[in-house]
C-alpha positions in Angstrom: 22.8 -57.4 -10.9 19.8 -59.3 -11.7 16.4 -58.5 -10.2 14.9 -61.2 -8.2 12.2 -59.3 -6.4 9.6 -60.4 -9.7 10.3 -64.1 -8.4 9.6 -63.2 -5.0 6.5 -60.9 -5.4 5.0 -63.8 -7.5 6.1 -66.9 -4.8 3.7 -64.6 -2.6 0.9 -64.5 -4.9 1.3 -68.3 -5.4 1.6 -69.4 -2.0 -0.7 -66.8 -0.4 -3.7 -68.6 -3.2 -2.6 -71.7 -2.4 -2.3 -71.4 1.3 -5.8 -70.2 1.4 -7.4 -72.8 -0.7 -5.8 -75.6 2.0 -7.6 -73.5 4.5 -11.1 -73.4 2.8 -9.9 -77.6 2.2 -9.5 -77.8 6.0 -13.2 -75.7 6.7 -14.8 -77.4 4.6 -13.6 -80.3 6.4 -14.7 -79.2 9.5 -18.2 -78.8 8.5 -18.9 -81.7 6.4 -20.9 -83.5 8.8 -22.9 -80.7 10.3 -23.4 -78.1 7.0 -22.3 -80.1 3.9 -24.3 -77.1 1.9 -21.2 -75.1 3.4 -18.8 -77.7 3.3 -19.5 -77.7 -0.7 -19.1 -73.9 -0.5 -15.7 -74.0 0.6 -14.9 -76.7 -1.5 -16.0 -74.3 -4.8 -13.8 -71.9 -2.9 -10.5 -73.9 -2.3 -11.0 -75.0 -6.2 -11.1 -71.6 -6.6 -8.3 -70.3 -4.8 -6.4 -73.1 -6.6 -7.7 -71.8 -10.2 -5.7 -68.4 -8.8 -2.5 -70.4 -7.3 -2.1 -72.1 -10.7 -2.5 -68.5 -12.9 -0.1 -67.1 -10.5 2.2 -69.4 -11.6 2.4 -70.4 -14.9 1.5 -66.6 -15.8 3.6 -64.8 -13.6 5.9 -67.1 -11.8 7.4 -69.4 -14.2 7.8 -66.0 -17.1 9.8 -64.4 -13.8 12.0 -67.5 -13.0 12.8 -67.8 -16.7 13.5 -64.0 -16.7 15.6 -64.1 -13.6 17.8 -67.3 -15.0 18.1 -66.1 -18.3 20.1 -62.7 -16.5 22.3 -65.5 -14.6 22.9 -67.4 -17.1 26.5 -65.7 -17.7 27.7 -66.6 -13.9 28.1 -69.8 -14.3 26.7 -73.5 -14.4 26.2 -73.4 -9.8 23.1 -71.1 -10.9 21.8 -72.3 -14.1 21.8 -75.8 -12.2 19.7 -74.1 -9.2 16.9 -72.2 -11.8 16.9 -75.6 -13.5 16.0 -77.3 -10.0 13.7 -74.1 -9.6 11.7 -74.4 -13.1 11.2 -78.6 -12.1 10.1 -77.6 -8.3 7.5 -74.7 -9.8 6.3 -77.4 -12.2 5.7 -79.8 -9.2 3.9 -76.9 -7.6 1.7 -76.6 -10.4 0.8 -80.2 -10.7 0.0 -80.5 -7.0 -2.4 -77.5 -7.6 -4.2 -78.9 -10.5 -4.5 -82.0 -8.8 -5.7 -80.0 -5.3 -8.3 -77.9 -7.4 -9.1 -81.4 -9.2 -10.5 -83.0 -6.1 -12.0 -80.0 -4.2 -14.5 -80.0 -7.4 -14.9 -83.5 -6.8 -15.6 -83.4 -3.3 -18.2 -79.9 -4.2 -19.9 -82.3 -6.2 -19.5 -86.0 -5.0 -20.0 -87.6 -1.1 -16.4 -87.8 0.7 -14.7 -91.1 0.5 -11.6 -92.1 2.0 -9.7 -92.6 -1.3 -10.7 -88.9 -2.3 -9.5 -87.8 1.0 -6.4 -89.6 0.8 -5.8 -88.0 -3.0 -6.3 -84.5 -1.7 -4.3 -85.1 1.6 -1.2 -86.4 -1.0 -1.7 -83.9 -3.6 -1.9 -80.9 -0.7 1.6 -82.7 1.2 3.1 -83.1 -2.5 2.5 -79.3 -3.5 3.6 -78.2 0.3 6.9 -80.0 0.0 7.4 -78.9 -3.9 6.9 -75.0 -2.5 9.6 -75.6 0.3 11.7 -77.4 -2.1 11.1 -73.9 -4.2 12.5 -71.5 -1.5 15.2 -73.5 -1.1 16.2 -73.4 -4.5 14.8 -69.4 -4.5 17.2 -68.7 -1.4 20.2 -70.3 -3.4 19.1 -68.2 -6.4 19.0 -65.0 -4.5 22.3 -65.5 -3.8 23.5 -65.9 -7.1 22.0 -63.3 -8.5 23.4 -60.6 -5.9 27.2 -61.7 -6.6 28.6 -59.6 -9.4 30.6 -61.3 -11.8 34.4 -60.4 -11.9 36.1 -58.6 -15.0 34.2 -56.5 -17.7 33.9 -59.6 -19.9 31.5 -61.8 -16.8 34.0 -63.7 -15.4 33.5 -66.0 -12.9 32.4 -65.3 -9.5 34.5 -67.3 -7.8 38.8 -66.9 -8.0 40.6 -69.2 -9.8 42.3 -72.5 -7.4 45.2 -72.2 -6.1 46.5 -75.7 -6.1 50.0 -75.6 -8.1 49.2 -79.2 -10.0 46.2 -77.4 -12.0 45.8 -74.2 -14.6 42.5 -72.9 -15.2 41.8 -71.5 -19.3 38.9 -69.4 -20.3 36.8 -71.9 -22.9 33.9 -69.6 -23.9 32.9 -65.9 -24.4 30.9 -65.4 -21.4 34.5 -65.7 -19.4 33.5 -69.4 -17.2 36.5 -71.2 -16.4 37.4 -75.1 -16.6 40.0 -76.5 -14.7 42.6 -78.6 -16.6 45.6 -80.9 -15.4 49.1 -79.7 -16.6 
């Protein structure tokens, strides 16, 4: 059985950081007009909390996904497609986390404008929806990686169909299974 409590510990790390740099984002908001000397304070902060977010996760969470999906990779294509769509959807998180430190320095060090309000509002939506696309694909993962696979050679973790018209041969060493016409 693979261990997927690595991926998880460092989804916490990452979204705890990042969480609390759009919370610093949204003080800093707050006080723009009445303490901007604050208001630039938390924006240092929320770049900062973004500096951890993105360590988090090219250090630690990316090496564990690719850990994680290299055990899977004998169960079959269902899971290396889902740690595929899980490397892309932590690359999307780490983008919208540059792009979220990126403009809290910006806005530490330059007036607010709409644009730069509008950037950081898209960049902090983008991440968000990149992090829920990663539990999704983490929750699918999770799964895979708690089946065991059938036979001593890593068969498949699924039985062969039953439909009379098609036979199913073994075509590699790692025991997967194509299905073939008769």
């Amino acid at each position: 059985m693979c261990d997927f409590s690595p991926v998880r510990n460092w989804a916490i790390v990452f979204l705890g950081a990042f969480v609390l740099a759009a919370v610093s984002i949204a003080v800093a908001f707050g006080l723009t007009s009445s303490f901007p000397w604050v208001a630039s304070i938390c924006f240092w902060a929320a770049a900062s909390w973004a500096g951890i977010a993105l360590i988090s996760a090219v250090a630690g969470l990316l090496p564990a996904v690719r850990t994680f999906c290299l055990c899977l990779a004998a169960r079959g294509p269902s899971c290396l497609q889902s740690c595929d769509r899980l490397i892309k959807a932590v690359g999307g998180m780490v983008i919208g986390v540059i792009a979220v430190g990126a403009f809290s320095v910006w806005f530490a060090l330059m007036p607010l404008d709409t644009i730069k309000i509008a950037g950081l509002l898209v960049s902090l939506a983008a991440t968000f929806i990149a992090a829920f696309a990663c539990l999704a694909f983490t929750i699918s993962l999770s799964a895979c990686g708690s089946n065991q696979p059938t036979g001593s050679s890593g068969g498949p973790l699924t039985s062969p169909p039953t439909n009379p018209t098609n036979t199913t041969t073994p075509t590699s060493s790692t025991g997967l299974q194509t299905t073939k016409p008769r």
